[in-house]
C-alpha positions in Angstrom: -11.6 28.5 82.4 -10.2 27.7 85.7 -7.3 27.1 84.5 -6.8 30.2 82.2 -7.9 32.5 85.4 -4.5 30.8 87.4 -2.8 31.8 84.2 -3.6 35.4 84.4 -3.0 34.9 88.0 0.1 34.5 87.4 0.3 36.4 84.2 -0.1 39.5 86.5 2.3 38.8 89.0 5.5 39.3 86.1 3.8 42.8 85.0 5.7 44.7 87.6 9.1 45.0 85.4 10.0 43.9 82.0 11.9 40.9 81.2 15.6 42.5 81.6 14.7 44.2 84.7 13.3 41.7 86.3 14.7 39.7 89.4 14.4 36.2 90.1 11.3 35.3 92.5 10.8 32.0 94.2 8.5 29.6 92.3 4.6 29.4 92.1 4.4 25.7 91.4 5.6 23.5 93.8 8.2 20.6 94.0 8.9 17.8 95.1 10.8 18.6 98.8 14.3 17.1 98.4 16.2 16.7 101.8 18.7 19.5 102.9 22.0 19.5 101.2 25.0 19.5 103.2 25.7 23.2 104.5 29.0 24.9 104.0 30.8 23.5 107.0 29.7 19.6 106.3 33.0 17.8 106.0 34.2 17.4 102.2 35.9 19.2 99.9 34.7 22.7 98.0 36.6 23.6 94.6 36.6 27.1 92.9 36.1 26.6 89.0 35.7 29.4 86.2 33.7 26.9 83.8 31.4 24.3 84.9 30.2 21.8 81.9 29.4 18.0 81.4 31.3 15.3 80.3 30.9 12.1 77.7 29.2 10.8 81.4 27.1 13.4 81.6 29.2 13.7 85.3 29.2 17.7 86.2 33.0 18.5 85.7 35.2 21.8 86.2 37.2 23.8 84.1 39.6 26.8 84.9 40.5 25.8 88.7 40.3 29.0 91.1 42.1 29.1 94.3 40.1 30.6 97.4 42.6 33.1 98.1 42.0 34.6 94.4 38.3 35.3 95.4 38.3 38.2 98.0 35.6 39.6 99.9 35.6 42.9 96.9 36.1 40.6 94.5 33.9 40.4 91.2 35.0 37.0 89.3 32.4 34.6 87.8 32.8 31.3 89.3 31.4 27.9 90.7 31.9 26.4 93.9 31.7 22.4 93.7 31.0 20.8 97.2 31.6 17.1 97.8 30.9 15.4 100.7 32.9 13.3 102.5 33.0 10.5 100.0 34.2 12.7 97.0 31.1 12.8 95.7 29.0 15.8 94.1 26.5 17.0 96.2 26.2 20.5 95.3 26.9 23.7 92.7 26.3 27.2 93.4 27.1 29.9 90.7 28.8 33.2 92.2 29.6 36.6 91.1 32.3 37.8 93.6 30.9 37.1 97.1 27.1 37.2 95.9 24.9 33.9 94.6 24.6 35.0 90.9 22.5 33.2 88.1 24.5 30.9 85.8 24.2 32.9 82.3 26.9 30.3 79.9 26.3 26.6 81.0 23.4 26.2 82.9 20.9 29.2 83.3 20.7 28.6 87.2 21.8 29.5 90.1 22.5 26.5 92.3 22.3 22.8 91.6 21.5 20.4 94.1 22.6 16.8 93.3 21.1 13.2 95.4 21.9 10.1 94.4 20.4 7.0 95.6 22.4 3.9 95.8 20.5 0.5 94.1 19.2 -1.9 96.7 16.6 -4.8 95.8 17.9 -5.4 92.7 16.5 -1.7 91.9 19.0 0.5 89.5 20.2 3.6 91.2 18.8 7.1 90.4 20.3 10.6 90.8 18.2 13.5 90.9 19.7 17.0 89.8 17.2 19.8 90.8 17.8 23.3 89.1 17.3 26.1 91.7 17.5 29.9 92.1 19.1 31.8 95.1 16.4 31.4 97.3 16.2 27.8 96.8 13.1 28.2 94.9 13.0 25.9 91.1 14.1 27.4 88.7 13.8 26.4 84.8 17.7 25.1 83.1 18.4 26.2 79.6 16.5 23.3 78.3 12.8 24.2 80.0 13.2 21.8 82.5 13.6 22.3 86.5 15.0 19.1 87.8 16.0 15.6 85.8 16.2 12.4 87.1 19.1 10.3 86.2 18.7 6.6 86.0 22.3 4.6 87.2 23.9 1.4 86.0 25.8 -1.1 88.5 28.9 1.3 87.8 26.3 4.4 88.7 26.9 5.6 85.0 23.7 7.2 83.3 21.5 4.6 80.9 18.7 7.5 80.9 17.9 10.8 81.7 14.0 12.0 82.5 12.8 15.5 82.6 10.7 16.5 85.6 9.0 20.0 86.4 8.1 21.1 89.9 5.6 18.6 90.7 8.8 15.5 89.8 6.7 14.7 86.8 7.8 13.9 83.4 7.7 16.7 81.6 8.8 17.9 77.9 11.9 19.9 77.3 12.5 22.3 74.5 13.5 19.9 72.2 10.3 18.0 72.5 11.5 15.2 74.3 10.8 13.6 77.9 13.1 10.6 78.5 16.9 9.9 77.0 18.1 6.8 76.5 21.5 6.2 76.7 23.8 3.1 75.5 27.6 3.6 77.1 30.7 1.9 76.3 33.1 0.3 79.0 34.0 4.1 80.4 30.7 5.1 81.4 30.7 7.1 78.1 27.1 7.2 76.1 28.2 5.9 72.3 24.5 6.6 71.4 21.0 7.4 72.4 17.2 7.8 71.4 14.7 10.0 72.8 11.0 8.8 74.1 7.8 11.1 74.9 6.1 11.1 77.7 4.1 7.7 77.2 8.2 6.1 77.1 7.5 5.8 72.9 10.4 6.5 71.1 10.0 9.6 68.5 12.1 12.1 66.4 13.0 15.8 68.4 11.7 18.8 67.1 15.1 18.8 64.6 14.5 15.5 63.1 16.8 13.5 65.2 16.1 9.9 65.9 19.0 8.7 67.3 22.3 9.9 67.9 25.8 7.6 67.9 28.5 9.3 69.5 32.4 8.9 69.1 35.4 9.8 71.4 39.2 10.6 71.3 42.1 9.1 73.4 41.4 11.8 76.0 37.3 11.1 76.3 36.5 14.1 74.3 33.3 13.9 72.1 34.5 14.2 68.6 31.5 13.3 66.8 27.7 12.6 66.6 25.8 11.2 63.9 22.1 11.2 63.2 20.8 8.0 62.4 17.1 7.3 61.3 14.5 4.3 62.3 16.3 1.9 60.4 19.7 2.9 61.4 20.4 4.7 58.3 22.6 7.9 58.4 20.2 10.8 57.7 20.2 14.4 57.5 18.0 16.5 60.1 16.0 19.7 59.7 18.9 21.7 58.8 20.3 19.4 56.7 23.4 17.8 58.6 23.6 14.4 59.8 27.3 14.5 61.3 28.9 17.0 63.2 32.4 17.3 64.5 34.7 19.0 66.9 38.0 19.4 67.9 39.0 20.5 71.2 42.3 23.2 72.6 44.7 22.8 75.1 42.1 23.5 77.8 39.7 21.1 76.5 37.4 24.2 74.9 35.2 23.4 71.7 38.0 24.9 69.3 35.7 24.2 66.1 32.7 22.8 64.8 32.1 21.2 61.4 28.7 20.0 59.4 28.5 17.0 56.8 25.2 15.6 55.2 24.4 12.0 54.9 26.8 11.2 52.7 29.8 12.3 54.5 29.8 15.3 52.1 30.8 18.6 53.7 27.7 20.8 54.0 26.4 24.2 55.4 23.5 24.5 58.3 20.4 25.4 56.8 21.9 25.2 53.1 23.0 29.0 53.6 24.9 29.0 57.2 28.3 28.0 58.2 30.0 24.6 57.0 32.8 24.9 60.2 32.5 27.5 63.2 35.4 28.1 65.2 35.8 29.1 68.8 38.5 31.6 70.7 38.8 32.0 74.6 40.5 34.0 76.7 42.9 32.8 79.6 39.6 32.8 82.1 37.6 30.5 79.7 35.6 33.0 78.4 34.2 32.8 74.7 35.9 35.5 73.0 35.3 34.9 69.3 33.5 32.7 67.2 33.7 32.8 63.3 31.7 31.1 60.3 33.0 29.7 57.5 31.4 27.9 53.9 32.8 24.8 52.5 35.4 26.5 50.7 37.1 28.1 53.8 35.8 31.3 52.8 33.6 33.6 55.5 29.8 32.9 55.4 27.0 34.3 57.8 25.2 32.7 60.8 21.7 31.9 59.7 20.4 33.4 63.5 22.5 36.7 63.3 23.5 37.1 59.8 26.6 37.7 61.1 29.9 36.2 60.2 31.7 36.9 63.6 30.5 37.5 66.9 33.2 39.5 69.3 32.7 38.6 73.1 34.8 41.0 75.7 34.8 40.9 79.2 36.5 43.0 81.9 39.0 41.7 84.4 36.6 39.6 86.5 34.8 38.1 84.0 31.6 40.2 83.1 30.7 40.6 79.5 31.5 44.5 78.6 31.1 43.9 74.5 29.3 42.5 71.9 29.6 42.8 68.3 28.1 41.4 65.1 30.6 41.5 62.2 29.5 40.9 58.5 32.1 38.9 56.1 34.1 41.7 55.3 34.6 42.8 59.1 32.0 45.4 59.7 29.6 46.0 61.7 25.9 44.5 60.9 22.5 44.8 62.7 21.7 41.2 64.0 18.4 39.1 63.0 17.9 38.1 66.2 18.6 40.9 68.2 17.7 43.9 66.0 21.3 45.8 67.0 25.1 45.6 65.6 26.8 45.5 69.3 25.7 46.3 72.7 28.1 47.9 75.3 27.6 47.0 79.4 29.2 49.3 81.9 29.8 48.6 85.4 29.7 49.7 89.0 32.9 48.7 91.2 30.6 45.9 92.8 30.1 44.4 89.8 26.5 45.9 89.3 25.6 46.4 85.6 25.1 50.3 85.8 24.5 50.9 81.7 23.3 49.0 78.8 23.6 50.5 75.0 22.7 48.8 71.8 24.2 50.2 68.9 23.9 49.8 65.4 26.5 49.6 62.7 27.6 52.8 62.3 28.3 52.5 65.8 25.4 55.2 66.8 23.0 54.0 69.4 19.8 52.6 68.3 16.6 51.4 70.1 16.2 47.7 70.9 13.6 46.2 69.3 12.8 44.2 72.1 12.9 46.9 74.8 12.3 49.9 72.9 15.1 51.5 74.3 19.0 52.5 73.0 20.2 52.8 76.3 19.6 51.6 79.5 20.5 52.7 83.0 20.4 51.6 86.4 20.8 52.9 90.3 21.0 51.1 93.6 20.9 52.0 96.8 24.2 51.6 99.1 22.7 47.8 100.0 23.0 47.1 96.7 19.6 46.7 95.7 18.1 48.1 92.7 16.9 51.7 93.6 15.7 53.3 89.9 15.8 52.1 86.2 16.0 55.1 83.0 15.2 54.2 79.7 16.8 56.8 77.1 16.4 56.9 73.6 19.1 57.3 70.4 19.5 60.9 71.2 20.6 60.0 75.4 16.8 61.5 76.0 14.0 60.1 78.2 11.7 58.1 76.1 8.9 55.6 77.2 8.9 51.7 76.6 5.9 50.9 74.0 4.5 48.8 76.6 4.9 50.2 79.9 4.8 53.6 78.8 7.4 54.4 81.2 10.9 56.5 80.7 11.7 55.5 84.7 10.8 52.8 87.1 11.5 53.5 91.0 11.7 51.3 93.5 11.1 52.0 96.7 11.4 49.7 99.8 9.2 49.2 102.7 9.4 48.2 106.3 7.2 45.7 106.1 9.4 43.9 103.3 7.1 44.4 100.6 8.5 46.6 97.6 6.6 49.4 96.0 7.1 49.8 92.3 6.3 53.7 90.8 5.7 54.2 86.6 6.9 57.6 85.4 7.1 59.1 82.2 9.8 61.7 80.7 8.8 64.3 83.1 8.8 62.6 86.0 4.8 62.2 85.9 3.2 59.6 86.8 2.2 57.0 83.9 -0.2 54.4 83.5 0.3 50.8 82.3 -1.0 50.6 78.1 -3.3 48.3 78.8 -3.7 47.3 82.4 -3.9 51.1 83.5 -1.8 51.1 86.5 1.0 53.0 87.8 2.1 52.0 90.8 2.7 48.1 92.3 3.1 46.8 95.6 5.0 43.6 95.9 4.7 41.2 99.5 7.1 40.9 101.4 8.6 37.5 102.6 5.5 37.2 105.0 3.4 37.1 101.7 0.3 39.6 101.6 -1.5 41.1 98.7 0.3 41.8 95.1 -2.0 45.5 94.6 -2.2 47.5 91.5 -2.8 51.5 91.7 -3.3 54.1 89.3 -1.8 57.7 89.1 -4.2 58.7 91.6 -3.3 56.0 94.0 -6.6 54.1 93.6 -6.6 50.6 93.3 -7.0 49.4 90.2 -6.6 45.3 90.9 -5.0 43.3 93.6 -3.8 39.3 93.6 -3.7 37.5 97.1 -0.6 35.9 97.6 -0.2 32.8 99.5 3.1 31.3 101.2 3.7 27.6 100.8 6.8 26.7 102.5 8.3 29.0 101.2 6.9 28.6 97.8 4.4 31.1 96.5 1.0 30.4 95.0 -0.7 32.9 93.6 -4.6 33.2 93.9 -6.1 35.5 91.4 -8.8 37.8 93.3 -10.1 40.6 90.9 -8.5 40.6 87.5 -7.8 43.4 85.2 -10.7 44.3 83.1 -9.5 43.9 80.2 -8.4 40.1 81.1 -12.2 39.7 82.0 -13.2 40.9 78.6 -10.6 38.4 76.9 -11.8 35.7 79.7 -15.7 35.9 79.0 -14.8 36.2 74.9 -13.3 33.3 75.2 -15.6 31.2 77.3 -18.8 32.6 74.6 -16.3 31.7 71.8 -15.3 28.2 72.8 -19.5 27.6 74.4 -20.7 28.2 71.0 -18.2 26.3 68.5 -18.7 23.7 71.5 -22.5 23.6 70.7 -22.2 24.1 67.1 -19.9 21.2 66.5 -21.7 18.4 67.9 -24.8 19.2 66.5 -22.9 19.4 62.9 -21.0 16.2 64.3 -24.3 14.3 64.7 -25.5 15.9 61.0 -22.2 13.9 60.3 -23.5 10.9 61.4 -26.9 11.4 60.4 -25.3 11.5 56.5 -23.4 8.7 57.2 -26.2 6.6 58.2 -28.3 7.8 55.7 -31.0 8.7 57.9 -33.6 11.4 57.4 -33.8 13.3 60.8 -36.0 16.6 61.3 -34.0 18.9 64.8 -36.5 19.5 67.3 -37.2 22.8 68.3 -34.9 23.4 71.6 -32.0 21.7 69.0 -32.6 24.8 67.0 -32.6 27.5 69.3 -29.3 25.5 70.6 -27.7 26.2 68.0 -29.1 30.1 67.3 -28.0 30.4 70.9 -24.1 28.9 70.6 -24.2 30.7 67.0 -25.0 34.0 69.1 -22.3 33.5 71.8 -19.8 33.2 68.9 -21.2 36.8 67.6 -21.0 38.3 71.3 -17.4 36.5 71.8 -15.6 38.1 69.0 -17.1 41.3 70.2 -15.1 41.0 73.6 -12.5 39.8 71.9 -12.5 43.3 70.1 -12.6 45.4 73.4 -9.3 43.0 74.3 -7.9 43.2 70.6 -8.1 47.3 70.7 -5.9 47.8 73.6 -3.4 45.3 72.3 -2.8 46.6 68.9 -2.4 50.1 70.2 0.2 48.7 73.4 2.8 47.0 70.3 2.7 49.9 68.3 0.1 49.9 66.1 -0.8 53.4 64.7 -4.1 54.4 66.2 -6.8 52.0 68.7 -9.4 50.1 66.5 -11.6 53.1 65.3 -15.1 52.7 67.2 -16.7 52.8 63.5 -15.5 49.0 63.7 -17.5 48.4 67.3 -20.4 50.2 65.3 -20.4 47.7 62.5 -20.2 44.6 64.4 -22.8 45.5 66.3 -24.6 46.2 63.2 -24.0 43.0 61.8 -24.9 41.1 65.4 -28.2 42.6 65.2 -28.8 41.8 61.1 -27.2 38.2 62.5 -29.9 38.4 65.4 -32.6 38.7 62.3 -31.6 35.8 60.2 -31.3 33.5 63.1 -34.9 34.8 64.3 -36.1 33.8 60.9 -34.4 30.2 60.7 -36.0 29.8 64.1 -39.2 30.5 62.0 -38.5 27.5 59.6 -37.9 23.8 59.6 -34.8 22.2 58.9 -34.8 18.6 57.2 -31.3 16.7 57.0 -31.0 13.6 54.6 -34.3 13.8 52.6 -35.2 14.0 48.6 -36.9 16.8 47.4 -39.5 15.2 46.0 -40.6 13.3 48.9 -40.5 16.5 50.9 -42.6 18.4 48.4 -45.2 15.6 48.7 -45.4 16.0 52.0 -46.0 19.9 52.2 -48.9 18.8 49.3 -50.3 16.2 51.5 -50.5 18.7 54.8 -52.1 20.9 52.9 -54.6 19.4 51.1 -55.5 17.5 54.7 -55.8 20.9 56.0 -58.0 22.2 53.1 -56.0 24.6 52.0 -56.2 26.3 48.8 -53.0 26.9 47.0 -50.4 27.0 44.0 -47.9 25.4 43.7 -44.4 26.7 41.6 -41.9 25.2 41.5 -40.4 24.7 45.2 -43.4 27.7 46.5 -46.5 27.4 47.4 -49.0 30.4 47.8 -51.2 30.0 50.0 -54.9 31.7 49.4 -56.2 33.8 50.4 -53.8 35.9 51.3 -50.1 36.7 50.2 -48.4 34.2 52.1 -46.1 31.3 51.0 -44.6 28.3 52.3 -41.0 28.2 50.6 -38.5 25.4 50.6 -34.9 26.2 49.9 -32.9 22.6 49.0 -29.7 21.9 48.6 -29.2 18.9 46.7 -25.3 17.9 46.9 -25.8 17.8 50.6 -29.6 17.1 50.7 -30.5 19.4 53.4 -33.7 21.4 52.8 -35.2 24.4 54.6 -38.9 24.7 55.0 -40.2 28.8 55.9 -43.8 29.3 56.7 -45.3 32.6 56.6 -44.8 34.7 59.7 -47.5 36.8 59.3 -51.3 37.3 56.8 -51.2 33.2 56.8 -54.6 31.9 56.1 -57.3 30.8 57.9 -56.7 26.8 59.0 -52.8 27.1 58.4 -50.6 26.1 62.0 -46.9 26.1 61.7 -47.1 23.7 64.4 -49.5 21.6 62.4 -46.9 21.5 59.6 -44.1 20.9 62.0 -45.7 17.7 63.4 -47.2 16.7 59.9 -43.1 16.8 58.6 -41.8 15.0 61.7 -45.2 11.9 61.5 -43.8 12.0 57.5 -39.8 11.2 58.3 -40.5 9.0 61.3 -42.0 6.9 58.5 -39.6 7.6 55.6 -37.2 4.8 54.6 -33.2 5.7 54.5 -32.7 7.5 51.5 -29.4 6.2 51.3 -25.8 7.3 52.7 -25.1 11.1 51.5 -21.4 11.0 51.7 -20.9 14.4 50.3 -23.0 15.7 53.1 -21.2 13.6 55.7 -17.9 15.1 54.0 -19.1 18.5 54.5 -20.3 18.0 57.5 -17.1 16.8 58.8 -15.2 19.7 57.6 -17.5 22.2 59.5 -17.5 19.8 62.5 -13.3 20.2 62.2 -13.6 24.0 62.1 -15.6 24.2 64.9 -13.2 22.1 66.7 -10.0 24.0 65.6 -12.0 27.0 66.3 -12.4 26.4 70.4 -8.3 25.5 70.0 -7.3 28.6 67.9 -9.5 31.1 70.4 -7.6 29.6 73.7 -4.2 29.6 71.4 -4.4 33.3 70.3 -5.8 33.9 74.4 -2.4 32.5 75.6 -0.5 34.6 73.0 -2.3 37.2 73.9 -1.2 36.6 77.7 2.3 35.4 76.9 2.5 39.1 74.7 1.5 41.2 77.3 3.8 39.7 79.6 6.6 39.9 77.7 8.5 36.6 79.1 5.8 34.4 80.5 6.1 30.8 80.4 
């Protein structure tokens, strides 16, 4: 529970804009402290590139060579700036947009990369470490999920293996399932093929089938080919069906095209219905500017992601993307699977600041984006640059508010103190609250750190998170969370207390089976179990109060009706009943139901107690009462109820209780029951599942609200 509190910690912190809107903060975690890079007036070199990518090597190269006179101080180009110290080495990459630090958005997904490299002494290998960083310095995540990696050298310092780390330098999992790369090279440094490992160093398949990969090379150390190969070395088609894939390369040494085969060297398409080849068109700057599908018959197929045949890329004169556009096989346009829109249309400022952002669809009219809820998009700065209001318009160029946010405009204003206060306003300029976290203004800490404070339309707080400053890396400490987090927090905790007591009492039924014992649960086991079998009841309830606000913030039609609160609390109270009355009984695992009859008899008659017997009741007299047993022969568990009321003189359910429990202390083994244990083990397995599916759908729940938290 601690740890899903930190999460919602920092679950709140990523509320204040959307996804798209958002600007890179510093870091919550922290990492590993690498030393200071060389500044920008170390002795070395520093090269201007357009593209930045990685070799057969896997050595950082440049593309597209820039000199510095082409980069002025009102200049908007894309570009990378390679700095080498004084030994020609790479120490350092920083990605720029004109004069400003910009995130990397084609190659990389960062902003800066900071390269060490330690030479071998001892008869120890030398290691390079590569750590992935924003603009303030702070880690930042590459397009594989990882923040740093650390490279593993041979005597040539060529790379034999590469090893995921996230902020703490620990191994970690990238997207592809995979912790470590191993890599065998040739005499040229050049990896010719290589397996992955998990974190305990095993080797293992990647989440698309691949075992390990052999690699080929032309005259000019381009990677032509790579072929999947399986345990035994066989050749061996992955998840979407292609074992080989090949390239060739232009002038410039771009991918100009991309082909699939299967196992058998036979041409074949990705995913049985994609593109057999793919081919690739840049512009003079580097910049993809087409890229087209084609079948095995050289005709034009779709792309399985967009269902689109050609994507057009177009970009202004310093680099920035101003067009894109899915085209179907015919040439038209076509609404993307991925993105929900036929093209989308970016305007700029004459800084280079994206002012305007319009998905269309293929008619070439605006339409909403499904993942913003918006067609168009619009944004303002102040004359520093920074980001002063964002409008979200809807097909018709009106106001309209996100599903989510239930915002048309987001203001920002900005403080003295360095802290930035965020305002939520509708269509007509009102004052909004959040769908489900209710607030409508947010005040962010400045540099000096400070409190993170949520406010409604009236300006009264609604939640605040204390935010600490560790050098200078943030940590977040949840104070007072949103209520409707506390409702999905306590659900959770009832839900995964009572499958947690539930499953070990069937897990020890499981055993009991298994054993063939006969076992009678004491008293306090039983009310165990009514009580975890109670907190399940109350937990799905939360969960409702959680589940309501949710449904209603991603568009469902109306709120859960409170009919449905009525009803479950109906059905927790007739729940409350039956367990009262179970409480009221006795519970035998593992016994015949002769034996146990016999027993009942022998109580009774030792008690002088008049009575009938039929079948599996006995009526008591005087009276109207009745000792029934319920048995359930495949499994051989029996339940025992005693009257709760107008029992007869002499008759103690206490006496019984004790008589039954003296009877199977002395019993024999009846023998192994394995269709109980069986059954047993099933219900053990869905309690189990159950405590992992509740904090599963908690996290989705979190990662949902939050739109892109990770």
């Amino acid at each position: 529970m601690l740890i899903l509190a930190f999460i919602c910690s920092l679950l709140a912190c990523s509320l204040a804009l959307p996804a798209h809107a958002q600007t890179r903060t510093p870091s919550r975690a922290p990492r590993p402290q690498p030393p200071v890079p060389p500044a920008h007036g170390t002795p070395g070199d520093v090269r201007l590139y357009r593209v930045a990518r990685t070799d057969g090597r896997y050595e950082i190269v440049g593309a597209y060579p820039l000199s510095p006179e082409s980069v002025t101080p009102h200049s908007r180009i894309r570009y990378y700036k390679f700095y080498y110290n004084s030994e020609g080495r790479l120490i350092r990459i920083e990605s720029y947009k004109g004069n400003a630090l910009h995130q990397d958005d084609k190659y990389f997904d960062a902003v800066q990369i900071v390269i060490q490299r330690y030479t071998p002494h001892a008869g120890n290998p030398g290691t390079e470490i590569r750590y992935f960083l924003d603009a303030a310095g702070a880690p930042m995540r590459k397009d594989d999920g990882v923040y740093a990696e650390h490279l593993t050298l041979n005597e040539k310092g060529h790379c034999i293996r590469i090893t995921n780390l996230d902020t703490n330098g620990q191994p970690m999992l990238d997207h592809s399932g995979i912790a470590h790369y191993k890599r065998t090279l040739d005499g040229e440094g050049r990896v010719v093929s290589s397996h992955f490992e998990d974190l305990d160093g095993k080797r293992c398949f990647d989440n698309k089938g691949h075992y390990e990969i052999r690699h080929a090379y032309n005259e000019q150390g381009q990677r032509i080919s790579k072929t999947n190969t399986g345990p035994n070395g066989e050749t061996q088609n992955d998840t979407d069906g292609i074992a080989i894939t090949r390239w060739k390369y232009d002038a410039q040494g771009n991918v100009a095209e991309e082909t699939y085969f299967d196992k058998d060297n036979h041409p074949a398409q990705r995913n049985k219905y994609g593109p057999h080849r793919v081919t690739y068109t840049y512009d003079n700057a580097g910049n993809l500017t087409e890229e087209s599908c084609y079948n095995t018959s050289g005709a034009p197929s779709t792309d399985e992601t967009h269902n689109a045949s050609t994507i057009i890329h177009r970009y202004d004169k310093d680099g920035n993307p101003t067009e894109i556009s899915f085209l179907d096989t015919e040439g038209f346009l076509t609404r993307s699977n991925e993105t929900g829109y036929a093209s989308e249309k970016l305007t700029y400022n004459e800084k280079g600041d994206l002012t305007q952002r319009t998905t269309l669809e293929e008619h070439g009219r605006p339409v909403r984006d499904p993942a913003l809820g918006a067609a168009t998009q619009k944004l303002y700065y102040n004359a520093d640059r920074s980001i002063a209001s964002i409008q979200y318009l809807d097909e018709t160029d009106q106001l309209t508010e996100l599903p989510l946010y239930n915002a048309a405009i987001i203001n920002f204003e900005y403080l003295k103190n360095g802290s930035m206060r965020t305002s939520f306003l509708d269509r007509y300029g009102m004052r909004c609250e959040h769908t489900i976290f209710g607030f409508s203004i947010m005040e962010q800490p400045g540099p000096a750190g400070g409190r993170l404070v949520f406010f409604d339309a009236q300006e009264r707080r609604v939640s605040s998170l204390r935010v600490f400053l560790l050098n200078p890396y943030v940590r977040v400490v949840c104070a007072a969370p949103f209520p409707i987090l506390r409702n999905a927090l306590l659900g959770t905790f009832l839900l995964v207390l009572g499958f947690f007591i539930s499953g070990l009492f069937t897990l020890r039924d499981t055993l009991h089976a298994l054993r063939g014992k006969t076992v009678l649960p004491s008293r306090i086991e039983r009310w165990l179990v009514a009580v975890g079998t109670l907190c399940i009841g109350i937990g799905y309830l939360f969960w409702l109060t959680s589940v309501r606000y949710v449904h209603h913030a991603v568009g469902g039609e109306a709120p859960v009706a409170t009919s449905t609160y009525l009803s479950v609390l109906l059905f927790l109270i007739l729940y409350a009943y039956i367990i009262t009355r179970l409480l009221r009984s006795i519970h035998i695992l593992n016994v015949e139901r002769e034996s146990l009859l016999h027993w009942i008899r022998t109580y009774l008659r030792a008690a002088q107690i008049p009575f009938t017997e039929r079948g599996g009741r006995f009526l008591l007299q005087p009276g109207s009462s009745e000792i029934r047993v319920a048995y359930f022969p495949l499994t051989r568990h029996a339940f025992v109820f005693y009257p709760l009321r107008n029992s007869p003189k002499g008759f103690d359910p206490n006496h019984l209780r004790r008589h039954l429990r003296q009877c199977v202390w002395e019993a024999y083994a009846n023998g192994r029951c394995w269709f109980a244990a069986f059954a047993n083990f099933l219900a053990c397995g869905f309690f189990f599942a159950s405590m992992q599916t509740s904090s599963y759908f908690l996290i989705r729940l979190l990662r949902g609200i939050s739109g892109n938290f990770e």
